[in-house]
SERO-4910 file (N, C-alpha, C, O; in steps of 0.05 Angstrom, whole numbers):
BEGIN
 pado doro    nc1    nc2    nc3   cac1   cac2   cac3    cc1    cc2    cc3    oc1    oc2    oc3
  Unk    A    959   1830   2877    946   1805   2883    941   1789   2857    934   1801   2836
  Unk    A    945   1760   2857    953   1751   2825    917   1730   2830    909   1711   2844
  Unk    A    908   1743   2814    877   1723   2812    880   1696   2816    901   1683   2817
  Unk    A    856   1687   2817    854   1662   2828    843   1650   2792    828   1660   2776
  Unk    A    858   1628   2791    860   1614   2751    836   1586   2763    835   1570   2781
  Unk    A    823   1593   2745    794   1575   2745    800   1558   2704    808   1571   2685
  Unk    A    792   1531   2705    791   1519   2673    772   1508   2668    761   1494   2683
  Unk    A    764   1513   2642    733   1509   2638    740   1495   2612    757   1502   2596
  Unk    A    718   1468   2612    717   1464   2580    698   1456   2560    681   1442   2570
  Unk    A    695   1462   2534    669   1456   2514    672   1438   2519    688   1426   2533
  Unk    A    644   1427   2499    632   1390   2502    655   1384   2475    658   1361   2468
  Unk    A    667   1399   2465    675   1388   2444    713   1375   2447    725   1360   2431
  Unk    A    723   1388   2473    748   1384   2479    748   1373   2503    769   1378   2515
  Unk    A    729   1358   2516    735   1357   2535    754   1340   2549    761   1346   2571
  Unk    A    762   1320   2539    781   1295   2555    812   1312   2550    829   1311   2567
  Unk    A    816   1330   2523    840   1344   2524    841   1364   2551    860   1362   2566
  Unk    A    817   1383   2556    816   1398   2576    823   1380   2600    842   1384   2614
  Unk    A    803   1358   2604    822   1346   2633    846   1345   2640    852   1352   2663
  Unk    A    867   1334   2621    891   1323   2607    896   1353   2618    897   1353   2643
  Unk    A    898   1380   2606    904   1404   2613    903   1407   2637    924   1412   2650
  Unk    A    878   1403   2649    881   1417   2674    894   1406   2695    902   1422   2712
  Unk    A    899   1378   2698    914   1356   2707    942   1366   2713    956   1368   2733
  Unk    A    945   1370   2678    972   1375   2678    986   1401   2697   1007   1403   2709
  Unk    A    963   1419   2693    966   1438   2710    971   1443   2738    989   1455   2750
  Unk    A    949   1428   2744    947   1424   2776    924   1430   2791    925   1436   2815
  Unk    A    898   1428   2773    876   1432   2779    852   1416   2767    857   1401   2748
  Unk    A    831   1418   2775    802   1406   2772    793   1416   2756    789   1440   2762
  Unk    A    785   1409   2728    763   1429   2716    744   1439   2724    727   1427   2739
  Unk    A    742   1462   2717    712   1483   2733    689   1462   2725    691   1447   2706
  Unk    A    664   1463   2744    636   1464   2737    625   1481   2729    621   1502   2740
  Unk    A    614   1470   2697    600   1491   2671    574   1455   2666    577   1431   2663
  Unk    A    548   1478   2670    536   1463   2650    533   1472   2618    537   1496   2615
  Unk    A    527   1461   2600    532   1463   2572    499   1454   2566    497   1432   2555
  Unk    A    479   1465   2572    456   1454   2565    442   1457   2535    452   1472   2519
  Unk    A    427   1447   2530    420   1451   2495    388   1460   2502    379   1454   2524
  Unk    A    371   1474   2483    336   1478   2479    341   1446   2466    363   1434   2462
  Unk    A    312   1437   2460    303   1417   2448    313   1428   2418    326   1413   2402
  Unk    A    306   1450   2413    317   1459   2375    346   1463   2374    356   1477   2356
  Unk    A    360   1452   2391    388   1450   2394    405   1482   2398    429   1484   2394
  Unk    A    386   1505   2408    404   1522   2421    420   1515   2438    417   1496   2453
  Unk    A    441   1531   2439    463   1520   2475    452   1545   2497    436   1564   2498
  Unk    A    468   1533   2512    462   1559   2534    483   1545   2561    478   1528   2578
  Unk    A    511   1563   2553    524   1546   2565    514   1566   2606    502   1587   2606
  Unk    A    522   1555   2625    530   1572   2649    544   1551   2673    541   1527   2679
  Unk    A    562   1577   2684    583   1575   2700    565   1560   2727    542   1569   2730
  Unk    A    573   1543   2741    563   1538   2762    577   1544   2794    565   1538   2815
  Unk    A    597   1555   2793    608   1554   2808    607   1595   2801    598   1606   2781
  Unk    A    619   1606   2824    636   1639   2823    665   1633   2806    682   1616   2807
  Unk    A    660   1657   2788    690   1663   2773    696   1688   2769    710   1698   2751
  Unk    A    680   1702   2796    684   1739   2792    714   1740   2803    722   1726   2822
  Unk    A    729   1758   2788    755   1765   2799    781   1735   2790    805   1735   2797
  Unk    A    765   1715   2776    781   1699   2774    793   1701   2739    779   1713   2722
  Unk    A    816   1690   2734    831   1690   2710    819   1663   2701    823   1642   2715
  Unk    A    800   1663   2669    787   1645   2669    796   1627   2649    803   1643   2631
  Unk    A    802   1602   2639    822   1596   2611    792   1576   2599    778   1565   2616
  Unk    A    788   1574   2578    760   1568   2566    774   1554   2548    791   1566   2535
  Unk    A    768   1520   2546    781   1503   2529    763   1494   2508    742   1483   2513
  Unk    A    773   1499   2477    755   1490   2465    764   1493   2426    765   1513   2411
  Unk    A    771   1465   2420    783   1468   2392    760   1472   2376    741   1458   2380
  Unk    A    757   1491   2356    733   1500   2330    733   1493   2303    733   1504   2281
  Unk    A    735   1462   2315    728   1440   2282    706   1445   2287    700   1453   2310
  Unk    A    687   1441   2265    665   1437   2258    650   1418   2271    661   1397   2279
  Unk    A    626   1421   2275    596   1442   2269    614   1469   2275    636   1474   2285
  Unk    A    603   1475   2268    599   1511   2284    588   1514   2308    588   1536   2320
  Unk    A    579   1495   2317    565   1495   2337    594   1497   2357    591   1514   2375
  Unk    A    613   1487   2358    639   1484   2379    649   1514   2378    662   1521   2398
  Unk    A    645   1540   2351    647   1558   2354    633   1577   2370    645   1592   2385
  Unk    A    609   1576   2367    593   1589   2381    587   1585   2414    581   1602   2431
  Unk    A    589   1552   2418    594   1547   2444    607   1571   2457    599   1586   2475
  Unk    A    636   1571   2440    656   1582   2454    653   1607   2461    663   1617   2481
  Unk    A    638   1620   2442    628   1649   2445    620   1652   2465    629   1666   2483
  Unk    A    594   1635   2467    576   1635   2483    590   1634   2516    589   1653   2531
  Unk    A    605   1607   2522    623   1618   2545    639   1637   2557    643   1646   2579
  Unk    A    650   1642   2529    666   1670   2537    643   1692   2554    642   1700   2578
  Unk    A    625   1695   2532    613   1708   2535    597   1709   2570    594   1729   2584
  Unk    A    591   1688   2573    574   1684   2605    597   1691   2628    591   1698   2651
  Unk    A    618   1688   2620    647   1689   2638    654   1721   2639    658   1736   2658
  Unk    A    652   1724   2616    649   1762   2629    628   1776   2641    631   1796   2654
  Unk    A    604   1765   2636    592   1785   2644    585   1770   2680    571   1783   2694
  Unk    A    597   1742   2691    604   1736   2710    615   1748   2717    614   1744   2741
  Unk    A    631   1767   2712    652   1789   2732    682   1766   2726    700   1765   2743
  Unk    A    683   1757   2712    712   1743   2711    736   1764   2708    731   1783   2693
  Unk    A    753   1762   2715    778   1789   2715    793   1793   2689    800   1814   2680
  Unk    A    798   1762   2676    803   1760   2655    795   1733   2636    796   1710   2645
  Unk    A    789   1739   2612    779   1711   2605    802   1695   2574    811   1708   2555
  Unk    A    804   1676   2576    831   1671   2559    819   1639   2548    819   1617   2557
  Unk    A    809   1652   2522    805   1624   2496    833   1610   2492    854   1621   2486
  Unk    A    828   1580   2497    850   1563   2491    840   1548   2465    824   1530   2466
  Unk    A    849   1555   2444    842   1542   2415    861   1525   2405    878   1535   2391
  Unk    A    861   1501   2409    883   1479   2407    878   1477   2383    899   1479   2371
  Unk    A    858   1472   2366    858   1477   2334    835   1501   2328    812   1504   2333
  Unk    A    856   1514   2317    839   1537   2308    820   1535   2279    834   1535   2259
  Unk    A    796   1534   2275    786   1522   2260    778   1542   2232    785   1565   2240
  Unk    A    772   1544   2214    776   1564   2191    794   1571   2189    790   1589   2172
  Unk    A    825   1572   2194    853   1582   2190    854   1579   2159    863   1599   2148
  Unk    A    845   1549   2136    859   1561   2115    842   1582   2093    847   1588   2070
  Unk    A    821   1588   2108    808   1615   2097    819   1643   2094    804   1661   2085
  Unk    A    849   1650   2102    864   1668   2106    869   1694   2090    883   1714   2093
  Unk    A    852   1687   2073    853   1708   2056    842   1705   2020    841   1685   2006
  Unk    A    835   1740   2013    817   1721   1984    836   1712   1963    854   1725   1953
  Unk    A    828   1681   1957    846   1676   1953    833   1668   1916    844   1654   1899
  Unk    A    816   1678   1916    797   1686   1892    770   1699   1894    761   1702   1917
  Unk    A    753   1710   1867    729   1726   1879    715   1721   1887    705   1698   1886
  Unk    A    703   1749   1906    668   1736   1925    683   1721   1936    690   1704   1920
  Unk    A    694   1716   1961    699   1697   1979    699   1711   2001    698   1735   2001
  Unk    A    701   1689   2029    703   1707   2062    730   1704   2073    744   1683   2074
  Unk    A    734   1723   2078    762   1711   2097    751   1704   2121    743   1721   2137
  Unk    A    752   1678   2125    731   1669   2150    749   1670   2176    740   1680   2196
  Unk    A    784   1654   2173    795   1671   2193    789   1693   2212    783   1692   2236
  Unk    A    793   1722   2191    787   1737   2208    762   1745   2214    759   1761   2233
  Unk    A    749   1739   2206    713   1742   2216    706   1723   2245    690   1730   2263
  Unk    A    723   1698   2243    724   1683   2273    739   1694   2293    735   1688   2316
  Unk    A    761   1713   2286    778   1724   2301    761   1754   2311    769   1763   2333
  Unk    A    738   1770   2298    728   1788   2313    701   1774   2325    688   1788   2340
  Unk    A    693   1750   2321    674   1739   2329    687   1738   2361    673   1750   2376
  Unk    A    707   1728   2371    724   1719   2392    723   1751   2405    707   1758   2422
  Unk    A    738   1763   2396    746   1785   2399    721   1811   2421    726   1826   2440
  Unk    A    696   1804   2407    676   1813   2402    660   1800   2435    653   1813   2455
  Unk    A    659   1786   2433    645   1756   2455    671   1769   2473    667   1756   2494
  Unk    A    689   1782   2477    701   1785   2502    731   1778   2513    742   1783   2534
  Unk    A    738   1763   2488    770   1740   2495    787   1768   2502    788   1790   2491
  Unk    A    797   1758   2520    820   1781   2535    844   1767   2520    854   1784   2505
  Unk    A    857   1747   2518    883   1733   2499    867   1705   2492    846   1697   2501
  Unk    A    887   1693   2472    879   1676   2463    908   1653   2461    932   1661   2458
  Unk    A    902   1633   2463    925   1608   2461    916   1589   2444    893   1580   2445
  Unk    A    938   1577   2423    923   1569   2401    951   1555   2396    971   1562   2410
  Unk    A    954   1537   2378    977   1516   2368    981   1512   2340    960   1507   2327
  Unk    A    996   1512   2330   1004   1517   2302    975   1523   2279    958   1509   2267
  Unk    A    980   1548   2281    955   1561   2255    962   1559   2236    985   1564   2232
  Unk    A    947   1551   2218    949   1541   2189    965   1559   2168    979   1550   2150
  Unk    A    959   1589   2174    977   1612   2167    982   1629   2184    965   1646   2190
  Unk    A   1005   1629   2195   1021   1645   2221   1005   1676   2222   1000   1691   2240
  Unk    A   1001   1678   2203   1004   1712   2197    968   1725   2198    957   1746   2193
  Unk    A    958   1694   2207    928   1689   2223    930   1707   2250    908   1712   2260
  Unk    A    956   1720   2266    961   1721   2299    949   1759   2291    938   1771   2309
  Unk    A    953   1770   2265    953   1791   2260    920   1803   2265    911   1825   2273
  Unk    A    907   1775   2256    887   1791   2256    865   1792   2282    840   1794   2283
  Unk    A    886   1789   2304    872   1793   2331    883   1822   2331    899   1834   2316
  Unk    A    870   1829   2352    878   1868   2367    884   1857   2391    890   1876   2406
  Unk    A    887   1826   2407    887   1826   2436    909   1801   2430    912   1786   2410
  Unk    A    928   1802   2462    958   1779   2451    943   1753   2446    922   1744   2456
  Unk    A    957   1746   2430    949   1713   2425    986   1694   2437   1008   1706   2439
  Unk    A    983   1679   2440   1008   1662   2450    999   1632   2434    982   1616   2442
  Unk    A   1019   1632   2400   1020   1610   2389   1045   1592   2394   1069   1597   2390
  Unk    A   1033   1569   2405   1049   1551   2403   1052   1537   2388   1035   1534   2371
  Unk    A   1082   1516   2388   1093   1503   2365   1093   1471   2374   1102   1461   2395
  Unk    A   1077   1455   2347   1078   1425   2357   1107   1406   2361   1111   1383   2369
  Unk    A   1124   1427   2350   1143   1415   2346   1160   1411   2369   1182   1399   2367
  Unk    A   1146   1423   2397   1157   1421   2418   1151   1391   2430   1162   1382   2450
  Unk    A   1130   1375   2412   1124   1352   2425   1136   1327   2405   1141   1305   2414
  Unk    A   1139   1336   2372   1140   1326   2358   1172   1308   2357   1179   1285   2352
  Unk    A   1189   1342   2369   1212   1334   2360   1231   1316   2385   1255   1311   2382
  Unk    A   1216   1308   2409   1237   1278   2425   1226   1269   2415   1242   1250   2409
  Unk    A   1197   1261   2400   1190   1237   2400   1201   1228   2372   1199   1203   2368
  Unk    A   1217   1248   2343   1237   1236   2331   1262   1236   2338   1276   1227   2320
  Unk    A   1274   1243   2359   1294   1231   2367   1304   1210   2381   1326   1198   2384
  Unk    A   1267   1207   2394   1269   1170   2412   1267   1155   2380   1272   1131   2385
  Unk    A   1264   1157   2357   1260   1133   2333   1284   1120   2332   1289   1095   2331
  Unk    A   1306   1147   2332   1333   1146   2325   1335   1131   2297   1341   1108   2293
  Unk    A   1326   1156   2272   1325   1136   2246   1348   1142   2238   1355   1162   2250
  Unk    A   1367   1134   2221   1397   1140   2218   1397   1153   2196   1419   1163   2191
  Unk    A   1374   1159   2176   1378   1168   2141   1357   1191   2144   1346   1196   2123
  Unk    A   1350   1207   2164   1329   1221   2173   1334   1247   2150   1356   1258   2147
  Unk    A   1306   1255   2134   1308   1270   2116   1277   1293   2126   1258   1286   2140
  Unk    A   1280   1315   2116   1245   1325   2124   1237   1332   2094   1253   1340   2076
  Unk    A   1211   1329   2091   1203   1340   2073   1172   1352   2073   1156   1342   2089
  Unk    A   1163   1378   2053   1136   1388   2056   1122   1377   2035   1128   1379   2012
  Unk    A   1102   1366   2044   1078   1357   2020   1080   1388   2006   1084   1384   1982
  Unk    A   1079   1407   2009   1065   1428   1988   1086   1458   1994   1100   1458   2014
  Unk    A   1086   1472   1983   1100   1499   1978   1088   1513   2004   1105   1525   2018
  Unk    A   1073   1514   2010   1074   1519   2036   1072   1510   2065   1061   1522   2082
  Unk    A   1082   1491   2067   1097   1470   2081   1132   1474   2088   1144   1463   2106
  Unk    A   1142   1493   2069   1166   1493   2070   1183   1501   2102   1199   1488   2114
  Unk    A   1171   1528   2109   1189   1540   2135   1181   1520   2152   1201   1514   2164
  Unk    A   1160   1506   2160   1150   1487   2178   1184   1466   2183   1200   1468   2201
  Unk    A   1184   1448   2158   1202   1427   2146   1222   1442   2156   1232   1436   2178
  Unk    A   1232   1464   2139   1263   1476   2148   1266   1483   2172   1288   1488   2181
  Unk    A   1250   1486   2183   1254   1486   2212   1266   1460   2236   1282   1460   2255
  Unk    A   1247   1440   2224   1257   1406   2235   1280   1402   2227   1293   1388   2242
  Unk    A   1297   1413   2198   1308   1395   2180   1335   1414   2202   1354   1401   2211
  Unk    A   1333   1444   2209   1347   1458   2225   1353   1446   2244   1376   1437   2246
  Unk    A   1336   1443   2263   1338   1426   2291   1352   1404   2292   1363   1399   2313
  Unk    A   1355   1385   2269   1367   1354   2267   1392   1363   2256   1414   1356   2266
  Unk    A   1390   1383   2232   1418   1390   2226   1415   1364   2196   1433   1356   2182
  Unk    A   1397   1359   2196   1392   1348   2164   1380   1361   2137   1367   1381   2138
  Unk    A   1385   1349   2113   1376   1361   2096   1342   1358   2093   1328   1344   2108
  Unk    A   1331   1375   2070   1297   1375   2068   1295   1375   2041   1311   1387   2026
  Unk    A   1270   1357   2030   1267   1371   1998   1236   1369   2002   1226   1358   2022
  Unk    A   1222   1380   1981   1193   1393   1974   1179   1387   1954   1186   1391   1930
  Unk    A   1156   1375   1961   1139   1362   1938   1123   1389   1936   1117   1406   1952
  Unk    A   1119   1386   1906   1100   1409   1899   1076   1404   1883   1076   1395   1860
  Unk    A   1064   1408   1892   1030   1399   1882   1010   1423   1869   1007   1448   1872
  Unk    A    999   1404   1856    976   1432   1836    944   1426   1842    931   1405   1841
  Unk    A    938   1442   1847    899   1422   1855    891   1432   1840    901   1453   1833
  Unk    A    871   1423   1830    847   1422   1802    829   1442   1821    828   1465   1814
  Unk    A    814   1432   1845    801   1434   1867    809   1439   1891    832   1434   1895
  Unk    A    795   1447   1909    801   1436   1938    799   1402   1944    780   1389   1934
  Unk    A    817   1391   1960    816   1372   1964    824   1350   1940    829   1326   1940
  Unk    A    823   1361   1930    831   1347   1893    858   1346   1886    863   1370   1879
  Unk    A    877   1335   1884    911   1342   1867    898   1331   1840    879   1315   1839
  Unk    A    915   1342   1818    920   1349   1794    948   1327   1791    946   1306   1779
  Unk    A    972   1337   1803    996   1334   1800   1019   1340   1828   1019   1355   1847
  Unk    A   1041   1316   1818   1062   1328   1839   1087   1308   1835   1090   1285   1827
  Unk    A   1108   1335   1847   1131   1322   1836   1156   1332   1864   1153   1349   1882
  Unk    A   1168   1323   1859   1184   1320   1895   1208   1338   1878   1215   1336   1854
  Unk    A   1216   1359   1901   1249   1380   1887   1270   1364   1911   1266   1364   1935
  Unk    A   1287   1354   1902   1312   1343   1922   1310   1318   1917   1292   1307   1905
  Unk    A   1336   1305   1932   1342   1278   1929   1327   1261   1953   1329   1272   1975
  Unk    A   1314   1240   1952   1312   1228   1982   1318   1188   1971   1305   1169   1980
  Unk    A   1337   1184   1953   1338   1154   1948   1360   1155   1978   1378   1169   1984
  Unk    A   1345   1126   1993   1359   1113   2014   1345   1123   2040   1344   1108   2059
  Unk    A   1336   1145   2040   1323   1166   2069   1313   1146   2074   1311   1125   2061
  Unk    A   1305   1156   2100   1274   1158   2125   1265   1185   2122   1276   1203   2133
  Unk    A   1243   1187   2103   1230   1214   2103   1210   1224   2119   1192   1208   2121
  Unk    A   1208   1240   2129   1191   1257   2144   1174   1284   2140   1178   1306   2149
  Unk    A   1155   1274   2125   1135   1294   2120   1117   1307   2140   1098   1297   2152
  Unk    A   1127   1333   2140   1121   1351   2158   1084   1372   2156   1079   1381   2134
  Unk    A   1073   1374   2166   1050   1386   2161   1029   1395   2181   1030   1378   2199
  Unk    A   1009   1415   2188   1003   1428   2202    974   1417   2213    963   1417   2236
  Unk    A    965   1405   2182    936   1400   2192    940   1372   2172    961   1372   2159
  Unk    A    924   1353   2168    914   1324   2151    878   1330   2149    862   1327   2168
  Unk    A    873   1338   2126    839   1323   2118    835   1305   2109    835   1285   2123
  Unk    A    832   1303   2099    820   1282   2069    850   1261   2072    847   1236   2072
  Unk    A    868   1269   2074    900   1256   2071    902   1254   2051    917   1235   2044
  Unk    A    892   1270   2032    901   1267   1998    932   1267   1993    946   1247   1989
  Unk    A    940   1291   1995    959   1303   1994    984   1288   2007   1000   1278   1991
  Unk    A    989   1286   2043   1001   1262   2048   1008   1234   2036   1031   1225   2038
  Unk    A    988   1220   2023    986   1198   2020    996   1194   1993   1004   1172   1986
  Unk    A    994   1223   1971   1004   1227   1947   1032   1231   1951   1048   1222   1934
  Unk    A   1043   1246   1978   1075   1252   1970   1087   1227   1982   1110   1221   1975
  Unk    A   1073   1213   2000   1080   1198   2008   1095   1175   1980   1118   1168   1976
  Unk    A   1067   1166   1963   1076   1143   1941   1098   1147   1931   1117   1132   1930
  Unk    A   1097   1179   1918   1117   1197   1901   1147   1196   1907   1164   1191   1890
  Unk    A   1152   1204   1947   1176   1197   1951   1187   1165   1951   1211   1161   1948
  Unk    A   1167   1142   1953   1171   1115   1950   1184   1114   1924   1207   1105   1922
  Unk    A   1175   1120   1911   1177   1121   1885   1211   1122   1877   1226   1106   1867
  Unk    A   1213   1151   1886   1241   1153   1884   1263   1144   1904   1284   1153   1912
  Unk    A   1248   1125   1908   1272   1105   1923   1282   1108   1951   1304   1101   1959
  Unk    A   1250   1128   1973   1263   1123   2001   1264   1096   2012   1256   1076   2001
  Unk    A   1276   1098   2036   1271   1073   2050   1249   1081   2066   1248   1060   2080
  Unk    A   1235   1091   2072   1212   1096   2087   1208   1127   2091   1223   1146   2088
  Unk    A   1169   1126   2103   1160   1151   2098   1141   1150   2115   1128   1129   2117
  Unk    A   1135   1175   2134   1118   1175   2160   1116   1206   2153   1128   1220   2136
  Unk    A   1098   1212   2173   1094   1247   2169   1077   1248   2196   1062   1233   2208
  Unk    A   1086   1271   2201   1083   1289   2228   1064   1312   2226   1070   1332   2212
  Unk    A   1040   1310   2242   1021   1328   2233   1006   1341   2255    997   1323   2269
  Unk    A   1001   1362   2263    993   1370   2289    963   1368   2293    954   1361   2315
  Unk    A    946   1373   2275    917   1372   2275    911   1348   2254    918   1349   2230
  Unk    A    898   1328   2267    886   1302   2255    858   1317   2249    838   1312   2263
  Unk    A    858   1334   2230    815   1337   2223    807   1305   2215    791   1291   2228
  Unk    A    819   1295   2192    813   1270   2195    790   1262   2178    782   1239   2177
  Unk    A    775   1287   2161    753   1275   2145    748   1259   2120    768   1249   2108
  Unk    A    718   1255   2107    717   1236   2085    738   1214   2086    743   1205   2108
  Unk    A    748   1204   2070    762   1179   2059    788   1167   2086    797   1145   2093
  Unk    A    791   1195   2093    824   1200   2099    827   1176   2124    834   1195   2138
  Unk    A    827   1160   2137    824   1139   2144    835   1115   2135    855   1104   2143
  Unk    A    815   1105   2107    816   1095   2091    842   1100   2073    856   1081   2066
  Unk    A    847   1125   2066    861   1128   2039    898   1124   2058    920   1122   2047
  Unk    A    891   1125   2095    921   1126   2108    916   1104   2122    922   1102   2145
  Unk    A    905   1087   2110    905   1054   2130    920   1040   2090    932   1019   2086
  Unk    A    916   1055   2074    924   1039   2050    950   1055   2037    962   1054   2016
  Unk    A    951   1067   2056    978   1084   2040   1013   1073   2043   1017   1054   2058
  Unk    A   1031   1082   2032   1050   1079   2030   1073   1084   2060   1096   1077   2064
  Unk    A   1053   1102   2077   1066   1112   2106   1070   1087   2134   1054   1069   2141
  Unk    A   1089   1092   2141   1099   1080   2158   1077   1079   2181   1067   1061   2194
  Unk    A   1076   1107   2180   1052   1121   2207   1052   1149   2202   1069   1161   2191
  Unk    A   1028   1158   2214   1022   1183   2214   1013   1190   2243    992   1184   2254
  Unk    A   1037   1209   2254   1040   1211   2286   1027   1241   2276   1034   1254   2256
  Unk    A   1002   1249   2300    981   1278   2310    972   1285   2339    972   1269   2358
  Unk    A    968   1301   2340    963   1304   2371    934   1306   2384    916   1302   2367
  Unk    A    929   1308   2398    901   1306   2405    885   1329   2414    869   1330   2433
  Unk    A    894   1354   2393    879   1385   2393    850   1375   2377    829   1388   2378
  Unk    A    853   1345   2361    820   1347   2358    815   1314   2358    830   1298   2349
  Unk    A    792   1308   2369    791   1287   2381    788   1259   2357    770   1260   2340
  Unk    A    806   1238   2359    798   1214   2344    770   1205   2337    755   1196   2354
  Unk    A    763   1206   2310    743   1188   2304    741   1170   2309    722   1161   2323
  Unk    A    769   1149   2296    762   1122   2293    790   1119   2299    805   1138   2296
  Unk    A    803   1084   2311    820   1076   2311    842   1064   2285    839   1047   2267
  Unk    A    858   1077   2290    876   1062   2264    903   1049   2266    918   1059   2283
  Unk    A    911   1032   2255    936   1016   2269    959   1030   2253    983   1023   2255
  Unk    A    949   1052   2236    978   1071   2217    980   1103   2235    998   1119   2232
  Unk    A    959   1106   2251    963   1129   2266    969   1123   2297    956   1108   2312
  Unk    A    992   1140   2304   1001   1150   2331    988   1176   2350    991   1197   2337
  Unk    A    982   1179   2363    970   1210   2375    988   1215   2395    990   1196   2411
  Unk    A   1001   1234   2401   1008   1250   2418    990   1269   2435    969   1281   2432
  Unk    A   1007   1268   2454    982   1293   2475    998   1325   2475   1023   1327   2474
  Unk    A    985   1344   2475    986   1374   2468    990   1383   2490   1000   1405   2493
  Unk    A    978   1362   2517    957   1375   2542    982   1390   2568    977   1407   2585
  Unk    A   1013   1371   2560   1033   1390   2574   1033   1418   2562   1022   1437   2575
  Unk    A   1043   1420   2542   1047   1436   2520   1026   1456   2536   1035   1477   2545
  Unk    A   1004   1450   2537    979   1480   2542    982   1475   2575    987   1497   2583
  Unk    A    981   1463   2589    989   1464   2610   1010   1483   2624   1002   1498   2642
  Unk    A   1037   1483   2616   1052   1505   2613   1050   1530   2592   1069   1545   2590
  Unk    A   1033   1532   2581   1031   1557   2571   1004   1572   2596   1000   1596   2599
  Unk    A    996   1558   2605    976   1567   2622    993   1581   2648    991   1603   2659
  Unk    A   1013   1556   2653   1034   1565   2667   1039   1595   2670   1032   1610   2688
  Unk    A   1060   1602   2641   1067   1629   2635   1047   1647   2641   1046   1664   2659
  Unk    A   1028   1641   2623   1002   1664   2629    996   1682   2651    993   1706   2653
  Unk    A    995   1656   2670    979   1662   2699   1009   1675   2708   1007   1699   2712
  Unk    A   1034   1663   2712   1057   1673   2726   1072   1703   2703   1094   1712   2711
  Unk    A   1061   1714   2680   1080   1726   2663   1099   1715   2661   1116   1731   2667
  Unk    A   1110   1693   2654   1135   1695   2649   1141   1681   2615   1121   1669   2606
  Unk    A   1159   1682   2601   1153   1674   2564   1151   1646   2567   1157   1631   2585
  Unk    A   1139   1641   2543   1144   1628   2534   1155   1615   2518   1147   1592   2516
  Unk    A   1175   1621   2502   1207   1619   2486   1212   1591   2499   1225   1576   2484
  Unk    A   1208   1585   2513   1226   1553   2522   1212   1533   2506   1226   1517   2492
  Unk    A   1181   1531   2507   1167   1515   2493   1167   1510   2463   1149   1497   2452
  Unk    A   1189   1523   2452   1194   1527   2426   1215   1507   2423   1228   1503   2444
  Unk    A   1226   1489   2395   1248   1477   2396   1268   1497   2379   1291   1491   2376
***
């Protein structure tokens, strides 16, 4: 007997979760999400979800507070008698904490991954992690998906004729060679030095791109330092234009500002975390098929390999 699939979503995702469940073929569950006056949560199910396969929608940008929510649901959903309960993490939030990457530090990754783990997540569904090798540090399946399943008609509807990819940073690269695979075009790689976080020092582009349409490839945008730096850099050397493709818009401090004045054509993201503000240099894409059919597979077993380009 194949459970009955119930979708639930945080205060923090919620117009994506509709978009999801839509896509699916269902209503989002009734959850209230109530707060104490000192801003505890206290989320609960309003409806029965004993025996049901439960999918809990909810991206973990910051506060922390969208983290713990999530706990917190998981958490009320099992001990509801739910049959199985399955975190949908459209941006997985602490990913580039991945490891020490100098002294005294946390690997906060995996500390959010036994936090999840811990609170009850039976699998987890999540969309391009900042470091792949993030999937390791679950003990229960995770099913990551790739943006590039949404990314890549929507550069083939451009139809640019000089189409080049490139990575803002050294690790950026398999991302890029991957697109540059798919098109069957070449890629070259800006390589950058930070003083700081959030800070560049320096950068200098490896390959040719005079005449391209470049396409800077990338996983997450903050601040848009970095973008907006490889962006000038490839101008520089003489493309004909420069846009970049980015799956998680975080979108903080300046970065607005620093990509309403930049050198980019546009900067096309999807909507794993919700728009601040409007901009006439950014495009958004929706994720919400994309998790829609992965919900698909879930509930039916069957792979997911198709959703890959």
């Amino acid at each position: 007997m194949i459970s009955e699939v119930k979708i639930f979503a945080g205060s923090n995702t919620q117009n994506l979760a509709e978009k999801i469940a839509k896509n699916y073929g269902k209503k989002l569950g009734d959850i209230t999400l109530s707060k104490f006056s000192d801003g505890e949560m206290s989320p609960s199910f309003n409806e029965s979800i004993r025996g049901c396969t439960v999918f809990v929608i909810q991206s973990t940008t910051p506060p922390s507070d969208n983290i713990l929510e999530l706990c917190l649901m998981i958490d009320a959903a099992k001990r509801a008698s739910a049959y199985k309960v399955v975190a949908v993490i459209p941006y997985f939030g602490y990913a580039r904490q991945d490891r020490k990457d100098r002294p005294r530090v946390s690997i906060a990754a995996k500390l959010i991954a036994n936090m999840l783990t811990s609170a009850g997540a039976d699998r987890i569904v999540t969309c391009d992690l900042h470091a792949g090798q993030i999937q390791g540090f679950f003990d229960i399946p995770l099913d990551h998906l790739n943006g590039s399943a949404i990314f890549a008609p929507y550069l083939s509807m451009l139809n640019l004729p000089d189409m080049i990819f490139a990575a803002p940073d050294m690790g950026g690269v398999a991302r890029a060679r991957a697109y540059a695979k798919h098109f069957e075009v070449e890629m070259v790689v800006c390589d950058k030095h930070r003083k700081r976080a959030n800070e560049i020092a320096s950068m200098q582009v490896i390959g040719d791109v005079e005449g391209k349409d470049v396409i800077l490839v990338d996983d997450l945008v903050d601040t848009a330092g970095t973008l907006c730096k490889a962006g000038e850099i490839i101008m520089a050397k003489g493309a004909k234009s420069v846009r970049a493709i980015v799956t998680h818009g975080v979108l903080s401090g300046k970065a607005y500002e620093n990509i309403e004045n930049s050198v980019l054509d546009e900067l096309v993201i999807t909507d794993t975390i919700p728009l601040k503000q409007k901009s006439s240099k950014i495009r958004v894409l929706t994720v919400a098929d994309l998790f829609a059919k992965a919900i698909h597979a879930v509930t039916g077993n069957t792979s997911i390999s198709s959703l890959f380009i």
